[in-house]
C-alpha positions as CSV (number, residue, x, y, z in Angstrom):
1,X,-11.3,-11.3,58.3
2,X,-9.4,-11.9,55.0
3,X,-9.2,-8.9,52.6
4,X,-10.2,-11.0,49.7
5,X,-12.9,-12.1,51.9
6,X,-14.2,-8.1,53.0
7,X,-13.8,-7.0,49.4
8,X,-16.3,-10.2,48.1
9,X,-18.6,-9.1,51.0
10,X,-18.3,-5.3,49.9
11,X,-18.7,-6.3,46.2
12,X,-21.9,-7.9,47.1
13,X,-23.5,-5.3,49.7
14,X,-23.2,-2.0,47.4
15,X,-25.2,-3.6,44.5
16,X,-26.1,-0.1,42.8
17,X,-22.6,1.3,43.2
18,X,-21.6,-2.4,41.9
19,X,-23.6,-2.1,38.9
20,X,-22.8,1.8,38.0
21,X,-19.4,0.7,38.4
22,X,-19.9,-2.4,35.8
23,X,-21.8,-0.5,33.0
24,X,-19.0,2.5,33.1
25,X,-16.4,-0.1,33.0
26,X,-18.1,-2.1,30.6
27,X,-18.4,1.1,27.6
28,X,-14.8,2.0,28.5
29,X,-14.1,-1.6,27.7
30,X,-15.7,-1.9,24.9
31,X,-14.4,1.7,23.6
32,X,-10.9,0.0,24.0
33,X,-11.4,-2.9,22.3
34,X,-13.3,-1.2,19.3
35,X,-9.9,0.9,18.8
36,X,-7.6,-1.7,19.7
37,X,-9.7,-4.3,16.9
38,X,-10.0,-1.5,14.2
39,X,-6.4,-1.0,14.6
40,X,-5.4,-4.9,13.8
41,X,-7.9,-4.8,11.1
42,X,-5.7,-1.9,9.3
43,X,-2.6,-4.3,9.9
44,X,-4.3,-7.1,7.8
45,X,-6.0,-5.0,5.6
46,X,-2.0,-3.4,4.7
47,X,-1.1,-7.1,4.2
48,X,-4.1,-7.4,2.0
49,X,-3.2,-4.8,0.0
50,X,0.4,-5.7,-0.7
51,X,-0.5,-9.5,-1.6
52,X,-3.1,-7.7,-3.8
53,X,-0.7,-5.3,-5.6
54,X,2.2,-8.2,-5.7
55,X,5.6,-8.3,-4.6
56,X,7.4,-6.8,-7.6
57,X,9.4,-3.8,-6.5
58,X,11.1,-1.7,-9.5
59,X,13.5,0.5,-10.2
60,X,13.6,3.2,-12.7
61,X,14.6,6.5,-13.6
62,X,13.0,9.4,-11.8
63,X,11.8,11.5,-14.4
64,X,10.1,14.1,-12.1
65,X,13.4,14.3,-10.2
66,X,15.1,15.0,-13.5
67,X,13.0,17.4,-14.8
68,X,12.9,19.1,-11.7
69,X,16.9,19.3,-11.8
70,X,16.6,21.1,-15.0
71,X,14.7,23.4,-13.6
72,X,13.0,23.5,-16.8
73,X,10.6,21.6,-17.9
74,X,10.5,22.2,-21.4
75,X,14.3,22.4,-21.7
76,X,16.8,19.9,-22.0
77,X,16.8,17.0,-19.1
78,X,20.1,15.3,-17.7
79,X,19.0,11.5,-17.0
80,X,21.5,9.0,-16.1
81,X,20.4,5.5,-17.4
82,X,20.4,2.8,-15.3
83,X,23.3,0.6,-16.0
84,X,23.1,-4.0,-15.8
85,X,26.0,-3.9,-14.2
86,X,24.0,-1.6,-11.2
87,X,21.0,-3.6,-11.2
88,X,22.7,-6.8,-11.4
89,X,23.8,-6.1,-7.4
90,X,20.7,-6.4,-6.7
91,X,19.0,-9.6,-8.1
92,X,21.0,-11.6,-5.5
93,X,19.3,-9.8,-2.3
94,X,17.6,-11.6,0.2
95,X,14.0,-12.5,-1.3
96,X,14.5,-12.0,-4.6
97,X,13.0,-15.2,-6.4
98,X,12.6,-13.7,-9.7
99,X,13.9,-10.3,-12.0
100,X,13.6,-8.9,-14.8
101,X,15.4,-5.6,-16.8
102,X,13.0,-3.9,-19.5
103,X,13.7,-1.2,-21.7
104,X,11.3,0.2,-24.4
105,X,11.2,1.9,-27.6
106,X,10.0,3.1,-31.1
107,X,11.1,2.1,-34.6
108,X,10.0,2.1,-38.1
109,X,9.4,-1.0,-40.4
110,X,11.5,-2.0,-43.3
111,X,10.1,-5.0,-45.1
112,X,6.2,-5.3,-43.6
113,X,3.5,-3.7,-42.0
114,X,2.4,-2.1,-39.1
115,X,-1.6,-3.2,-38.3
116,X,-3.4,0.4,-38.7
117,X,-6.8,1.1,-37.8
118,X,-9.2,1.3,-40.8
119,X,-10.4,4.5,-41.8
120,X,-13.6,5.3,-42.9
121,X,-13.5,5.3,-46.8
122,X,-15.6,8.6,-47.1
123,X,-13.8,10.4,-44.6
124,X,-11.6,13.2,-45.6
125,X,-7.9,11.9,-45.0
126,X,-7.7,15.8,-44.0
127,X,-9.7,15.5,-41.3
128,X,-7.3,12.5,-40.0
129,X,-5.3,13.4,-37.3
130,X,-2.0,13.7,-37.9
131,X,1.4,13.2,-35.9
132,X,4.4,14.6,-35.7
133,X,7.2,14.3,-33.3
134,X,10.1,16.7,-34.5
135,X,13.6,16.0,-34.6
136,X,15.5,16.7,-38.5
137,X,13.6,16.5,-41.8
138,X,15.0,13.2,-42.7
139,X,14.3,11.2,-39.3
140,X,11.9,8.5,-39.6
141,X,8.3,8.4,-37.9
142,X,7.8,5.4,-36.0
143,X,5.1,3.3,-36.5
144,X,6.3,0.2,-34.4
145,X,7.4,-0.2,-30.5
146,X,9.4,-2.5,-29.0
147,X,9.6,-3.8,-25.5
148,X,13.0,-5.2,-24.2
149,X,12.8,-7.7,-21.9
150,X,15.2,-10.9,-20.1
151,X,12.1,-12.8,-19.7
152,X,8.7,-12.0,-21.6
153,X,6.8,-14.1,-19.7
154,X,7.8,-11.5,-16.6
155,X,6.2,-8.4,-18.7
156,X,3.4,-7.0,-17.3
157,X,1.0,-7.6,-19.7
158,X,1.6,-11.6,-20.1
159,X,1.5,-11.9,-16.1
160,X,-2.0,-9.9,-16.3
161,X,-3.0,-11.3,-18.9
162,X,-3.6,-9.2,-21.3
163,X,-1.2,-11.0,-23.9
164,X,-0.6,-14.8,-24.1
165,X,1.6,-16.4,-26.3
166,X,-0.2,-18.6,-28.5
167,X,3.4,-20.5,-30.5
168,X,6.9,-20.6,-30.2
169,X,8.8,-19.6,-27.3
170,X,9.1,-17.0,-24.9
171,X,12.7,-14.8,-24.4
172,X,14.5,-15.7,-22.0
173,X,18.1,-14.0,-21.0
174,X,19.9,-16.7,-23.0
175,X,18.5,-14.4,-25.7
176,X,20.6,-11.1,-24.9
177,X,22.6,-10.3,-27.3
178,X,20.5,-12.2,-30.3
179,X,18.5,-10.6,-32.8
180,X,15.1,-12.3,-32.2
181,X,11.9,-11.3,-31.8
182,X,7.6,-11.7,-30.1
183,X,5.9,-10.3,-32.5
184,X,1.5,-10.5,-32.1
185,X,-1.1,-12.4,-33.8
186,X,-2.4,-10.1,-36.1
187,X,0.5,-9.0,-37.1
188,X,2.2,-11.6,-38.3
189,X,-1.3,-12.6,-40.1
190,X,-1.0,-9.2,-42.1
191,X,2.5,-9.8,-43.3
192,X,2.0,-13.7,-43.3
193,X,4.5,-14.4,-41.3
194,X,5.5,-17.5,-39.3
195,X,8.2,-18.5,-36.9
196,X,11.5,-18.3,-38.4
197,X,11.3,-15.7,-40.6
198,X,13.0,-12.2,-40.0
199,X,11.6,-8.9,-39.9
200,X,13.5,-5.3,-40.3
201,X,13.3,-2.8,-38.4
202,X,15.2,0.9,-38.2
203,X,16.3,3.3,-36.1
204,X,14.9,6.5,-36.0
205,X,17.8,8.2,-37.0
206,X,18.2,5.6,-39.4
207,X,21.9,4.9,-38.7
208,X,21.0,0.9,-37.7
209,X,18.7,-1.7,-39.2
210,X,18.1,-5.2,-37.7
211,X,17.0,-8.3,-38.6
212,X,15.2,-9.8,-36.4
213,X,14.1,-13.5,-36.5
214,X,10.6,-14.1,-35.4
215,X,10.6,-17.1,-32.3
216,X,7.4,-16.5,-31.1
217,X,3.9,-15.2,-32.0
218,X,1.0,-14.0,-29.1
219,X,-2.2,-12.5,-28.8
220,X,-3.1,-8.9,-26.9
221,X,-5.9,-7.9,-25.4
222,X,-7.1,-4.7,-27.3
223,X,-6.7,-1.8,-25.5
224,X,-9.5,1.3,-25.9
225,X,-7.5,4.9,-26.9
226,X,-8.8,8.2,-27.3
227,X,-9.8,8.5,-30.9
228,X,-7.0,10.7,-31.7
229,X,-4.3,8.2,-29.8
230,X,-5.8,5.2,-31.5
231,X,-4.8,6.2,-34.9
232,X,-1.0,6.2,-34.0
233,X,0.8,2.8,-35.1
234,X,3.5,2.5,-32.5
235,X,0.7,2.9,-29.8
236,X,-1.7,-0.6,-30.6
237,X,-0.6,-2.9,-28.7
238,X,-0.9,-5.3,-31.8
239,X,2.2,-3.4,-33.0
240,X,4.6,-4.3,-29.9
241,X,7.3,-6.2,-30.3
242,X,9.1,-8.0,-27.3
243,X,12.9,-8.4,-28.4
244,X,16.2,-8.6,-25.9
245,X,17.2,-5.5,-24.3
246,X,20.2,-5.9,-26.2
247,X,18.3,-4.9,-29.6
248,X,16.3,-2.0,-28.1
249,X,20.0,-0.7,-26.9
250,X,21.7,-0.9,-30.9
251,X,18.2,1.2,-32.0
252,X,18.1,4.0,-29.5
253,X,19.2,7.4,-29.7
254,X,21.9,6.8,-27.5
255,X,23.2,3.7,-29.2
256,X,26.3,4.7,-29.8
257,X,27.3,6.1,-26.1
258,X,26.0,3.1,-24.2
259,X,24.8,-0.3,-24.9
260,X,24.6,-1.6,-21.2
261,X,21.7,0.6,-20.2
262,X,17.7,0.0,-19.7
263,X,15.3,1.8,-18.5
264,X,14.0,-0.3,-15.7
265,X,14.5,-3.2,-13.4
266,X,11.7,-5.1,-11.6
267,X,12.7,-7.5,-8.6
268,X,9.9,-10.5,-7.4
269,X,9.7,-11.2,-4.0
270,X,9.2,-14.8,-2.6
271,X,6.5,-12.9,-0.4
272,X,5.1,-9.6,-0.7
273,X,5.2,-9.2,2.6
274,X,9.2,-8.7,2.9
275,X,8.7,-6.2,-0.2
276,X,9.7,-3.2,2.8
277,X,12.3,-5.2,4.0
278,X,13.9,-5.9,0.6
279,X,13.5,-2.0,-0.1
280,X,15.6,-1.1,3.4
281,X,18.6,-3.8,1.7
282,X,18.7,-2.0,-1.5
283,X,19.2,1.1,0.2
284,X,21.9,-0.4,2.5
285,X,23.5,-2.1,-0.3
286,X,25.0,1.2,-1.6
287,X,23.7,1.7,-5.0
288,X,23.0,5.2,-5.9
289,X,19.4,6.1,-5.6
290,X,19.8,9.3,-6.2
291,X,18.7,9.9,-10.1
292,X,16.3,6.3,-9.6
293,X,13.0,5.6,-8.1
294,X,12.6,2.7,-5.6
295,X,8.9,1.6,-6.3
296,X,6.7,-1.0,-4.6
297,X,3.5,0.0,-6.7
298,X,3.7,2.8,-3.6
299,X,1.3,5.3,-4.7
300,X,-1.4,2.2,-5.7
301,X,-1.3,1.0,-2.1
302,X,-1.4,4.9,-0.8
303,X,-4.8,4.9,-2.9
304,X,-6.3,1.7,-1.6
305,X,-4.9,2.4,1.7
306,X,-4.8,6.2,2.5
307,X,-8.8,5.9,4.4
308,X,-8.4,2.5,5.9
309,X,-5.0,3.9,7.5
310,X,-6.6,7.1,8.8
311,X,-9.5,4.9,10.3
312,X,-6.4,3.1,11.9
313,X,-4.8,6.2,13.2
314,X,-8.2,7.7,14.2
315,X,-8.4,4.2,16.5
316,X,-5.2,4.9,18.3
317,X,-6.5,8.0,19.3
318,X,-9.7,6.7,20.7
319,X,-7.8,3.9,22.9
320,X,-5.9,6.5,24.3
321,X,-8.6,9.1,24.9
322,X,-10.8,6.6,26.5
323,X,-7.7,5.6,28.1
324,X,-7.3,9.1,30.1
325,X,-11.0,9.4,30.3
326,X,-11.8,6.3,31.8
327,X,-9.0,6.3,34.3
328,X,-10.1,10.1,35.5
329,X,-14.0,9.4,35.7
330,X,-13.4,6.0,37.8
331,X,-11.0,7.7,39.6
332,X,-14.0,10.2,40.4
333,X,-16.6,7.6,41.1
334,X,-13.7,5.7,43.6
335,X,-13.0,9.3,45.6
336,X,-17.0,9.8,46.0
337,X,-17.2,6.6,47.3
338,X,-14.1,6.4,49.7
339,X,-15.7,9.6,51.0
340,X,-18.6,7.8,52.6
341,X,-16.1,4.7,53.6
342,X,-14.4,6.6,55.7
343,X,-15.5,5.5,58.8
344,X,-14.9,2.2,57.7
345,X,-11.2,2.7,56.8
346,X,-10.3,4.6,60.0
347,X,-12.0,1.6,61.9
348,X,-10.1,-0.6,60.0
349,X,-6.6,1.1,60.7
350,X,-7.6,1.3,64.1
351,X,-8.1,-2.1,64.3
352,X,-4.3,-2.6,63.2
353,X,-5.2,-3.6,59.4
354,X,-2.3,-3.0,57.8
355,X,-2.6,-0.1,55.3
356,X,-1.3,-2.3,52.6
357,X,-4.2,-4.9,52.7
358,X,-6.9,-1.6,53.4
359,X,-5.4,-0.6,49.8
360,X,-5.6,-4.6,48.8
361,X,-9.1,-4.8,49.7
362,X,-10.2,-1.7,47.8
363,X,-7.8,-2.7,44.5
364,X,-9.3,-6.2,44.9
365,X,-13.2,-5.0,44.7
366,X,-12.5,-2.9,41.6
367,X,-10.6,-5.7,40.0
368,X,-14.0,-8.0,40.2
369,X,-15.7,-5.5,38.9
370,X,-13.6,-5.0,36.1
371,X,-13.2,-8.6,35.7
372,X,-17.2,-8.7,34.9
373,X,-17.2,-5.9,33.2
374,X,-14.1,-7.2,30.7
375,X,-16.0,-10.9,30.0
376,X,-19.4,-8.4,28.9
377,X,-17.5,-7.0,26.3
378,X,-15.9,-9.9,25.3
379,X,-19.0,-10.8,23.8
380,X,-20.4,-7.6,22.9
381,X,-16.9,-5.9,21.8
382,X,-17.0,-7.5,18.2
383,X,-20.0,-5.8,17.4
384,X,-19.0,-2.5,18.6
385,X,-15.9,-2.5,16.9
386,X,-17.7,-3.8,13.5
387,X,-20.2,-1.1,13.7
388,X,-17.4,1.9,14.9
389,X,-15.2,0.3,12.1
390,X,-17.8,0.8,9.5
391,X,-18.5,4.5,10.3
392,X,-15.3,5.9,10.3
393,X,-14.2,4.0,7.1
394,X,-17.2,5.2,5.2
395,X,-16.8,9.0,6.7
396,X,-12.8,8.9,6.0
397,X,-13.9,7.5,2.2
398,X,-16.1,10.5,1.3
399,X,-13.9,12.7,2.9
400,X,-11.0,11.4,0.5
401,X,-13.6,11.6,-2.3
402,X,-14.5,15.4,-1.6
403,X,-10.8,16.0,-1.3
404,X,-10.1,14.6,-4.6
405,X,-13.1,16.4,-6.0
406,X,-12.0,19.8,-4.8
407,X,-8.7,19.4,-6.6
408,X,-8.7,21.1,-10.1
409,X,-7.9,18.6,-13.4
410,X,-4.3,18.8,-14.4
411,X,-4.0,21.7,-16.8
412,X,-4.7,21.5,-20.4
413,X,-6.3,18.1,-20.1
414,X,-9.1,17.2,-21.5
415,X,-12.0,15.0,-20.3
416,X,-11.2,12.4,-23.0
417,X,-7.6,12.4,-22.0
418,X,-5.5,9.2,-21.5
419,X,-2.6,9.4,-19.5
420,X,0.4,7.0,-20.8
421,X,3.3,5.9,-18.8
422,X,6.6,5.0,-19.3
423,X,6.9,2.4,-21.8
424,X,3.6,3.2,-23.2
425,X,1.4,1.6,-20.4
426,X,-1.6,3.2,-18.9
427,X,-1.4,4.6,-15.9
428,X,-3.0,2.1,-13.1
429,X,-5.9,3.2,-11.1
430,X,-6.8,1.0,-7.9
431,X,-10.0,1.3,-6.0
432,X,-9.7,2.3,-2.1
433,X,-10.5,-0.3,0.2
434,X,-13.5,0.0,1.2
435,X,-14.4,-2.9,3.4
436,X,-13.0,-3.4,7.2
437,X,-13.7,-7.2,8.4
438,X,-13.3,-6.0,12.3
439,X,-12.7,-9.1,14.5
440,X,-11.4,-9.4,18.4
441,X,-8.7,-11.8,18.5
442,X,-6.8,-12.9,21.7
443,X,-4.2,-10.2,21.3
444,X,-6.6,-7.5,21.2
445,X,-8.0,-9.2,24.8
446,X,-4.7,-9.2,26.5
447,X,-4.5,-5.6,25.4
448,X,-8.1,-5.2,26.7
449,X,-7.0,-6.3,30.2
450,X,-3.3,-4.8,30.3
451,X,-4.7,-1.4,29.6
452,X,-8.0,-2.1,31.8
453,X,-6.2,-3.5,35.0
454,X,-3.3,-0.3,34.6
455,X,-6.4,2.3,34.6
456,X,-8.1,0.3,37.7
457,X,-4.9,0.1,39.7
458,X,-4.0,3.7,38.8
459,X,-7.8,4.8,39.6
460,X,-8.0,3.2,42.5
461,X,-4.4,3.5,44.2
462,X,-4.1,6.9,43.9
463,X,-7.3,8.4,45.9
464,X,-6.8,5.4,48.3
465,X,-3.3,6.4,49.5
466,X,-4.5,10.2,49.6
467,X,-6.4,9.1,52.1
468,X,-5.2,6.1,54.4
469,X,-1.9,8.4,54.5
470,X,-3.5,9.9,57.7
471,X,-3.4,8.3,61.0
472,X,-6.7,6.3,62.4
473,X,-7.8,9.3,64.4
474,X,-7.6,11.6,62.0
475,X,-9.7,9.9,59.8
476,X,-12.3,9.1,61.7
477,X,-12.5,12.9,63.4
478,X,-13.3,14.0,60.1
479,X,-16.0,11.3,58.9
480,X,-17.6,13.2,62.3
C-alpha cells in the first residue's frame, strides 16, 4: 500500500490523537502568527511615524557635545559654526528635493517699534519683570529677533502653519546678500509700515546698523509664554523678522571673523522613507560630524515609537519561544505515540518497507495535521494577534508612563517653566503611538508555514529515526 495512502488511513483511524494533535498545533499556530503580525504592524507603524514627523533631516551644532568639551558648563564653550561651503556638499545627495540654511538672532530697533505687551496701567512698573542679559554697560538690549533663512516659505512655522504671509513676497536665495526683510502684521501696523519702506536695525554691540527694506508682510499665530517670558520683546513672535542669512551674519557677535556661517541646515527628502538612507550618505560623504548633530526629528520618533517597538521586540521573542516550545511538546506527543506504533513499524520493516517511506508516512500524517491546523488559524489568527497586540501596547505604554513619572523634574525648574530651543522655538512634544492596527498578510502566512513545516519535520524526524534505526527484530522483541 502507498505511504500517502497508510498515513490518510492512519490520519483518519486515531481520531482523538488526530484532534489533540490539531488543537496543539492550531494555538502554536496562532501564537506564531500573533508575533509574526505584531511584528509587521511595528514596521508600518515606524513608516507611519516617519511620514508623520516628515522627511526634513538637519544639521546643526551640537551644543551638548560642546558644552560637554568644555567640561564646564558655565565656562566658556568652543563651537565651530557650520560653514555654506560644508552644507552646500550636501544639498546635491541622492533624495534631496528641497534645503534650506537658517541662522537666528537678536537686535535692537533704530527707527520703530517693537509690539510690547500692554501692561496694566495700575500696576507697579516695579513689580514688572525685568531682563537683563550682561555683556558691557553700553551693549544694547535686544528687543527684536531675526530669523535667517534661503527660503521663508521652508521655515518651520510657515510650513506648520503658524505664520502665513498675507503680501509681498517670500525670500528666496536670490536674496542672499540683500538687505531685505518679512516683517509681521502687527508690526508693520504699529509703525505704519508698508512694502517698500526700510527699517533699522543694530547690532548688539552696536558696531553695524542696517537698513533693511520691507518685501513682505505675514501673520503669526500667537504663541502662549510664561508670564514672565511674555514680557520680553525679542521673544513674541510678532517681533520676528525673516531676513537673508547674509544679514543675520553682518549683526552677530562674530561678524567680523566669519560671514559664511549659520547655525543650521535642513535637507527635504522626496520621501521620508529614505530619510535613514540619506543620513548613511552624509556620513559617507566625508563631512565632519564631529562638532554637528545629524537629526531626523530622532528623539520625536523615539517618543512616539519607543512602546510600539518594545511591543515589536517583545513579538520576536514570543515567535521564537513558541518556536522551541512547540517543536519540544510535539516532539513529546510524537515519541508517546511511536511508543505504541511499534509493532506496526517493526512489521512494516519486516515486510521490506523501506525505512525512508516508514519516516515518509509518519512526516506525511503530521503534515495533514498541520495543514488543518494552519487554515484554523488562518481565520482565527487576526483576532489573536489584534487582541495580543492590544495588551502588550497598552502594558508597554503605562510602563513608559511610570518610567517617566519616576524620573525627577530637571533641576531648578519650575512647574510654569517653558523650555525654548535653538532659534527661539519651543521644544516639540509628540504623543506615543498608541494604536496597533494588527493584520495577517500573505507574508506573515508563508512565515506561518515555513516556521510550522520546520518544527513538524524537526519533531517528527528526529524521534522517528531514533527508532526505525534498529533492525525489524529488534523492534518488535521489544513491543513484546
Amino acid at each position: 500500500m502507498n505511504f500517502i495512502k497508510r498515513a490518510i488511513l492512519s490520519v483518519t483511524k486515531r481520531k482523538v490523537k488526530t484532534i489533540i494533535l490539531i488543537v496543539i498545533l492550531s494555538v502554536i499556530a496562532n501564537m506564531v502568527l500573533a508575533g509574526l503580525a505584531i511584528r509587521s504592524a511595528t514596521v508600518k507603524s515606524g513608516e507611519f511615524a516617519r511620514k508623520k514627523l516628515g522627511g526634513a533631516v538637519s544639521l546643526s551644532v551640537d551644543f551638548e557635545k560642546a558644552m560637554s568639551k568644555s567640561g564646564n558648563k558655565g565656562g566658556k564653550i568652543d563651537i565651530t559654526p557650520l560653514t555654506i561651503k560644508d552644507v552646500d556638499k550636501l544639498k546635491d545627495l541622492e533624495h534631496v528635493k528641497a534645503y534650506n540654511y537658517s541662522s537666528s538672532g537678536m537686535v535692537s530697533s533704530e527707527n520703530f517699534k517693537p509690539v510690547v505687551k500692554e501692561q496694566d496701567d495700575n500696576k507697579d512698573d516695579k513689580n514688572s519683570p525685568q531682563v537683563s542679559f550682561g555683556g558691557p554697560a553700553d551693549m544694547a538690549q535686544p528687543d527684536v529677533s531675526l530669523e535667517g533663512n534661503l527660503y521663508t516659505e521652508l521655515s518651520p512655522d510657515f510650513t506648520e502653519g503658524k505664520s502665513k504671509l498675507i503680501e509681498g513676497r517670500n525670500l528666496t536665495e536670490s536674496d542672499q546678500g540683500k538687505n531685505v526683510a518679512v516683517i509681521e502684521k502687527k508690526l508693520a501696523d504699529k509703525n505704519n509700515l508698508k512694502l517698500g519702506d526700510k527699517i533699522k536695525v543694530k547690532s548688539l554691540q552696536g558696531e553695524n546698523t542696517l537698513e533693511l527694506e520691507v518685501v513682505g508682510i505675514y501673520t503669526a499665530e500667537k504663541i502662549e509664554l510664561d508670564p514672565m517670558m511674555d514680557s520680553i520683546p525679542f521673544l513674541s513672535p510678532y517681533n520676528k523678522i525673516y531676513v537673508p542669512n547674509s544679514v543675520t551674519s553682518q549683526l552677530s557677535p562674530s561678524s567680523s571673523e566669519q560671514t559664511d556661517t549659520i547655525q543650521s541646515a535642513v535637507y527635504y527628502m522626496d520621501d521620508p522613507m529614505n530619510v535613514e538612507s540619506f543620513k548613511n550618505d552624509v556620513k559617507a560623504s566625508g563631512i565632519n560630524l564631529e562638532d554637528y548633530k545629524l537629526d531626523a526629528k530622532d528623539s520625536l520618533y523615539k517618543q512616539m515609537m519607543e512602546p510600539i517597538e518594545n511591543v515589536g521586540s517583545f513579538s520576536k521573542t514570543i515567535v521564537i519561544i513558541v518556536a522551541i516550545a512547540g517543536a519540544a511538546i510535539l516532539s513529546l506527543i510524537i515519541i508517546l505515540s511511536l511508543k505504541d506504533r511499534r509493532y506496526e513499524i517493526g512489521v512494516l520493516m519486516s515486510m521490506g518497507e523501506s525505512r525512508l517511506k516508514i519516516v515518509s508516512q509518519l512526516l506525511v500524517e503530521t503534515m495533514i495535521v498541520a495543514c488543518v491546523a494552519f487554515s484554523i488559524s488562518t481565520f482565527t489568527g487576526n483576532a489573536v494577534a489584534q487582541k495580543i497586540g492590544n495588551n502588550l501596547l497598552q502594558n508597554e505604554i503605562k510602563a513608559t508612563e511610570n518610567q517617566k513619572n519616576s524620573q525627577p523634574s530637571a533641576s531648578g525648574a519650575s512647574s510654569g517653566a517653558v523650555m525654548i530651543g535653538p532659534g527661539g522655538t519651543m521644544n516639540e512634544q509628540v504623543d506615543a503611538i498608541d494604536k496597533i492596527d494588527v493584520g495577517v498578510n500573505s507574508k506573515d502566512l508563508q512565515k506561518l508555514y515555513l516556521i510550522g513545516f520546520l518544527i513538524v519535520i524537526l519533531a517528527t524526524a528526529i524521534p522517528t529515526i531514533s527508532i526505525i534505526r534498529f533492525n525489524p527484530k529488534t523492534i518488535l522483541s521489544k513491543n513484546e
